[in-house]
C-alpha positions in Angstrom: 0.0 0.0 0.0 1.1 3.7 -1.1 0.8 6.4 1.1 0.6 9.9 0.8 0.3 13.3 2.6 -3.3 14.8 2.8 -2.1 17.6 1.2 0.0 19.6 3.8 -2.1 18.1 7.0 0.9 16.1 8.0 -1.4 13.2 8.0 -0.7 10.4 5.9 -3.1 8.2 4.4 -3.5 5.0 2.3 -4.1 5.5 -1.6 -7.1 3.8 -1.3 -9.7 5.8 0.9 -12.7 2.7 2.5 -15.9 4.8 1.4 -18.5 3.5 3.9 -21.7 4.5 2.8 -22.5 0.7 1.7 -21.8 -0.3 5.2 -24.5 1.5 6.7 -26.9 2.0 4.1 -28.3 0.7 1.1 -26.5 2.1 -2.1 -26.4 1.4 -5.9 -26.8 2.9 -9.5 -29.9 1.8 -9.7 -31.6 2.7 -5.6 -34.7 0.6 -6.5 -32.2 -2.0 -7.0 -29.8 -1.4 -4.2 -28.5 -4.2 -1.8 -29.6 -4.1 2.2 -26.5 -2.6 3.9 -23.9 -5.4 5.5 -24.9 -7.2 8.6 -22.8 -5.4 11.5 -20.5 -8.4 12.4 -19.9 -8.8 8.6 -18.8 -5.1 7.9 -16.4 -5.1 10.7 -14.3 -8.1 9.8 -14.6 -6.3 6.5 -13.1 -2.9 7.7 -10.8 -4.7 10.2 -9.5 -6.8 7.0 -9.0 -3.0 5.2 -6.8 -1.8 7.9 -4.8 -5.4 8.3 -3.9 -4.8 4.7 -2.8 -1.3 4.7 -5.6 0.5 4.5 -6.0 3.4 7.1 -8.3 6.0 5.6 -11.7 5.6 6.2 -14.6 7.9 5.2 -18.2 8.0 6.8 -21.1 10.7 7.1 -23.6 11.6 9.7 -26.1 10.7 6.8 -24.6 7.4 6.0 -27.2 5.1 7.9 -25.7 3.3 10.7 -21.6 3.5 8.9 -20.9 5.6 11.5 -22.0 3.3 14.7 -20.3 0.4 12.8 -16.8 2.3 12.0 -16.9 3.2 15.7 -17.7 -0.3 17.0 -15.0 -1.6 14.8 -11.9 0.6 15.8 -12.5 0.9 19.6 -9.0 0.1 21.1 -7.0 1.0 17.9 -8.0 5.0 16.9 -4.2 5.6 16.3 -4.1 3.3 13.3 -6.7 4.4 11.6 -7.7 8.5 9.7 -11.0 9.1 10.1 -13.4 10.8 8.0 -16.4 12.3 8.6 -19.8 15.0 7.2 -21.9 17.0 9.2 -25.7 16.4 8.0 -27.4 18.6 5.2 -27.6 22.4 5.9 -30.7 23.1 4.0 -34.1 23.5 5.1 -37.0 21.1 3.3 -37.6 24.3 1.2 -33.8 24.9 -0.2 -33.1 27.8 1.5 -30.5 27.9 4.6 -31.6 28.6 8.2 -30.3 31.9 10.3 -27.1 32.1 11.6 -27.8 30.6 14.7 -29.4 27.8 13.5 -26.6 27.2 11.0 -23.9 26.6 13.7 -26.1 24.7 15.9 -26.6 22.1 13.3 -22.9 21.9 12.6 -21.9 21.9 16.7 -24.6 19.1 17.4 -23.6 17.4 13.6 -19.9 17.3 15.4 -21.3 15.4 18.4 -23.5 12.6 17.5 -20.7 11.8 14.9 -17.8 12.2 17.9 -20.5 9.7 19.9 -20.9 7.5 17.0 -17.8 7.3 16.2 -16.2 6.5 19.6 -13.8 8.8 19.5 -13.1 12.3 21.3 -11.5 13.8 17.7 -12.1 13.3 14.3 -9.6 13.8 12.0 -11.5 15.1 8.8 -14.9 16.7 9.2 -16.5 18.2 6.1 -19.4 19.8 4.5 -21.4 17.8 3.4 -22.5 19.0 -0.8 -20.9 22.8 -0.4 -22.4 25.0 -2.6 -22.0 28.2 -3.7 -24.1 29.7 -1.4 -23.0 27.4 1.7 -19.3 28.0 0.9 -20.0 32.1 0.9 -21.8 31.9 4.4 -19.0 33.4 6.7 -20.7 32.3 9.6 -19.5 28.4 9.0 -16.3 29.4 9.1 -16.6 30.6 12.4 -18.0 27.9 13.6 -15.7 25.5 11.7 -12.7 27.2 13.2 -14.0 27.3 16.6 -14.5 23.2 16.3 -10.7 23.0 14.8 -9.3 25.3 17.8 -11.2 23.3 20.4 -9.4 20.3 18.9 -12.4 18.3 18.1 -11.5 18.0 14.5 -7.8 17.8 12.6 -8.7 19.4 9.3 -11.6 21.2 7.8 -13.4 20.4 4.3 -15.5 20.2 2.1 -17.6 17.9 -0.3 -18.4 19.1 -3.3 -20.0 18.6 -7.1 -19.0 21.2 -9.3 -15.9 22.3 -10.4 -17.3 26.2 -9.8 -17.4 25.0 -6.2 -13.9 23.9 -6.1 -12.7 27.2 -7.7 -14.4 29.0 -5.4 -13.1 26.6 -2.0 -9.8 27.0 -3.2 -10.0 30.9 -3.5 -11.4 31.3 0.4 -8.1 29.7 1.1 -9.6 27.9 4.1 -10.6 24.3 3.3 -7.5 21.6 3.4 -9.2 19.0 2.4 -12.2 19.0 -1.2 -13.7 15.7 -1.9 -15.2 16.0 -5.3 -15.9 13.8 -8.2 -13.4 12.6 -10.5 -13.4 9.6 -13.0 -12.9 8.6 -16.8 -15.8 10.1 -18.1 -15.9 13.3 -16.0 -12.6 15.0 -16.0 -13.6 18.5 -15.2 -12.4 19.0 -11.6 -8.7 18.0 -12.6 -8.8 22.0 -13.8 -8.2 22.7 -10.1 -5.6 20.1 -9.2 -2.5 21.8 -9.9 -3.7 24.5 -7.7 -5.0 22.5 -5.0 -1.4 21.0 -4.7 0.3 24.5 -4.9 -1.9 25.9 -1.6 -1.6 22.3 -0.3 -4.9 21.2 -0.2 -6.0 17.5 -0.2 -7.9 16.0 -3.3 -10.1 13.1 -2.3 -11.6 11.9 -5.3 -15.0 10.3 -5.0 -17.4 8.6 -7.6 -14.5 7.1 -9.4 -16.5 3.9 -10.7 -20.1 6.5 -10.9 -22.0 4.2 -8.6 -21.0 0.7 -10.6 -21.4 2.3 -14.1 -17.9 2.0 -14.9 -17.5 -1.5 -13.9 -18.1 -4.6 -15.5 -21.7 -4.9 -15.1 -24.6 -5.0 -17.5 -27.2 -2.0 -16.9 -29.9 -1.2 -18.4 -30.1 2.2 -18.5 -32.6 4.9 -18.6 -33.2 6.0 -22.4 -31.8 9.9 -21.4 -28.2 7.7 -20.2 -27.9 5.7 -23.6 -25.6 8.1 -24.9 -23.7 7.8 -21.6 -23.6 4.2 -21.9 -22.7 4.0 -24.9 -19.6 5.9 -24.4 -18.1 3.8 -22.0 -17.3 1.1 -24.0 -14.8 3.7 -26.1 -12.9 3.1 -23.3 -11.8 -0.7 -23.9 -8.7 0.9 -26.5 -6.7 1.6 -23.3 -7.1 -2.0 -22.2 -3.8 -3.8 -21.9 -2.7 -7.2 -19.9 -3.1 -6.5 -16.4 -5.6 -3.7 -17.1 -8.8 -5.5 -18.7 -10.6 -4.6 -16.6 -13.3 -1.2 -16.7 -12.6 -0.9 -12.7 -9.2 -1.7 -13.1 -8.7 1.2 -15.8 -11.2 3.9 -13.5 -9.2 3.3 -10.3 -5.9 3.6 -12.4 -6.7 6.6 -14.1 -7.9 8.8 -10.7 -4.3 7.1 -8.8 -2.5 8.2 -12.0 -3.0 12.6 -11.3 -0.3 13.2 -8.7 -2.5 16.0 -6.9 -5.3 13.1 -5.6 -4.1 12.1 -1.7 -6.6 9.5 -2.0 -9.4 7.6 -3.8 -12.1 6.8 -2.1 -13.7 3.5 -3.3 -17.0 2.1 -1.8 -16.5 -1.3 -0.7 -18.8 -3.7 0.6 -17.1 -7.4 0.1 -14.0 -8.8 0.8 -13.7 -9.6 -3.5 -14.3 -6.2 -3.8 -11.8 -5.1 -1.8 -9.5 -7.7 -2.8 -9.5 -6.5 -6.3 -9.1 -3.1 -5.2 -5.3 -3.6 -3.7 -4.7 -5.8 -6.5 -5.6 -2.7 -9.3 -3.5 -0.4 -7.3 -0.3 -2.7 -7.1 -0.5 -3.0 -10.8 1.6 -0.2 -12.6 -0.3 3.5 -13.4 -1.2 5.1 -17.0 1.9 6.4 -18.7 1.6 9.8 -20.1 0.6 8.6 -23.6 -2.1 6.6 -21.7 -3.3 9.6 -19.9 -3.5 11.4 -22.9 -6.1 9.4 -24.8 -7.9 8.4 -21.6 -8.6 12.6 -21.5 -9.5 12.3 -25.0 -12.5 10.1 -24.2 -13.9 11.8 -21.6 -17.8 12.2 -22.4 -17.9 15.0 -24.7 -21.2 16.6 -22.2 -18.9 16.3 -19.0 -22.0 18.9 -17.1 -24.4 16.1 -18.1 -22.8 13.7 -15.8 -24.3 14.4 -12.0 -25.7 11.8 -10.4 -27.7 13.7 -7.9 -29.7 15.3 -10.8 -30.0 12.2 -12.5 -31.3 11.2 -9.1 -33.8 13.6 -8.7 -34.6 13.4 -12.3 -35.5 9.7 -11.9 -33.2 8.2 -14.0 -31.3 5.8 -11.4 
C-alpha cells in the first residue's frame, strides 16, 4: 500500500480511501435496485480486513445510515491506526433555502457530536461539508464555527464535499478548506482543472465517484433511455485495455491514482472480493503519459451532463 500526505495536513493516508456508505446504508446505481447494507459483524471483519492490509483511511457521514455506529464499533481500542473521515448532515431547510445564523452553527456543533458519539472517538480527524455549494461555501458564519471546532481540537482538518468544479474554484479561493472531496473519473474529467492549484496551496484531493456508482465496472445495466448516450460511451474506453488492465474498474481506479494531486481515492467497498481487487488494481503499474492522454481524450464530450444527484432527482437511477 502507497501512502501519501493529505495535502500539507501532516497526515498520511493509504491511496485507497474505505468509502463507507455501503456499510451503513443501502446504495447502488440503480436505488430501487440497491442491496440491504452489511450485517454489523460482517462489515467489521470487513473494515478490520481493510486496515490489516494497509488501509488506514476511512470515510463515513452523519447521513450514512448506521456506517458511522459500525466504523466506531469496529476501531475501539486501535484509533491511532486508523484516519477518520467524517460529514456533518445537510444544511438546507426542506424548502432549499439555509436557516439563520444561529441555527446554521447549531446544526454543525450538534452534527460534530453525535458523529464524535458515533464514532467513539473524542476527535475526528477530517470533518467536512457535506454538498458545499456556492451559497454554503459564501456563508461566513460556518467558518466561524468551523474554526472554533478546529481550535477546540475536536477536529484535525476542515473540508469540504463538493459537485461542481465552480465550487472547487471557489473553495480553493477562500483559502480555508484543506481538504475537497469532489468527483473525478474517466468520463468526468472536469475537476482536474483545479488540481495543480489545489497541490500548490496544499490542499487534499479526495476523489469520490471514481466507478459513478458501478457504471464503470463490468456490469450490464440497463439504463434509462436519457443515459444511452452515456452508456454507450463507456465502452470507447476498452482501446486503453492492456494485460493486467482489462478490466473497466481496473482502468477507473488507475486513471484517478495516476494525477499526482489526488491524496486519496475513495472507493466504496462492501465485500471482501471487492476489496480484494481493489489492492490488487493499485499494485498494478499507473497510466503512462501517452495513456493519460487518450484516456482525457475520451472523456464524455457533455462532462456537465454527468451528475448523479440530478440524474437522481430526475429519476433516471
Amino acid at each position: 500500500m502507497k501512502y501519501k500526505e493529505l495535502g500539507n495536513s501532516g497526515i498520511q493516508v493509504s491511496e485507497i480511501a474505505f468509502g463507507g456508505v455501503e456499510i451503513g446504508m443501502p446504495y447502488g446505481l440503480s436505488m430501487q435496485g440497491a442491496h440491504e447494507p452489511m450485517q454489523e459483524q460482517d462489515a467489521i471483519k470487513l473494515l478490520h480486513s481493510a486496515l490489516d492490509k494497509g488501509i488506514n483511511f476511512f470515510d463515513t457521514a452523519r447521513l450514512y445510515g448506521r456506517s458511522e455506529e459500525i466504523m466506531g464499533d469496529a476501531f475501539m481500542g486501535m484509533r491511532s491506526r486508523v484516519i477518520l473521515a467524517s460529514k456533518c448532515r445537510h444544511l438546507r431547510l426542506p424548502d432549499g433555502s439555509l436557516p439563520a445564523s444561529n441555527v446554521l452553527k447549531a446544526i454543525v456543533r450538534e452534527s460534530i457530536r453525535e458523529s464524535l458519539k458515533a464514532l467513539k472517538t473524542d476527535y475526528i480527524d477530517v470533518f467536512l461539508l457535506h454538498y458545499a455549494d456556492a451559497e454554503i461555501l459564501n456563508t461566513e458564519v460556518l467558518y466561524e464555527v468551523f474554526e472554533e471546532i478546529v481550535n477546540s481540537g475536536l477536529i484535525r482538518v476542515p473540508g469540504i464535499s463538493v459537485y461542481e468544479p465552480a465550487e472547487t474554484a471557489l473553495a480553493l479561493n477562500k483559502g480555508f478548506w484543506k481538504v475537497i472531496q469532489l468527483p473525478f473519473n474517466l468520463m468526468d474529467q472536469r475537476q482536474s482543472a483545479y488540481f495543480e492549484k489545489a497541490k500548490a496551496a496544499g490542499v487534499a484531493i479526495v476523489a469520490r465517484s471514481v466507478l459513478m456508482r458501478g457504471l464503470l465496472t463490468d456490469k450490464s445495466f440497463q439504463l434509462h433511455p436519457a443515459l444511452k448516450d452515456v452508456q454507450d460511451h463507456i465502452h470507447l474506453f476498452k482501446d486503453l485495455f492492456i494485460d493486467g488492465r482489462d478490466s473497466l474498474p481496473a482502468l477507473a481506479m488507475q486513471f484517478v491514482a495516476s494525477h499526482e494531486a489526488v491524496s486519496s481515492v475513495l472507493i466504496g467497498i462492501d465485500k471482501q472480493s471487492y476489496l480484494e481487487e481493489a489492492l490488487c488494481y493499485f499494485r498494478d503499474r499507473y497510466l503512462t503519459s501517452s495513456e493519460l492522454d487518450r484516456a482525457r481524450q475520451l472523456s464524455f464530450p457533455d462532462q456537465e451532463f454527468l451528475n448523479l444527484a440530478k440524474w437522481d432527482k430526475n429519476g433516471w437511477l
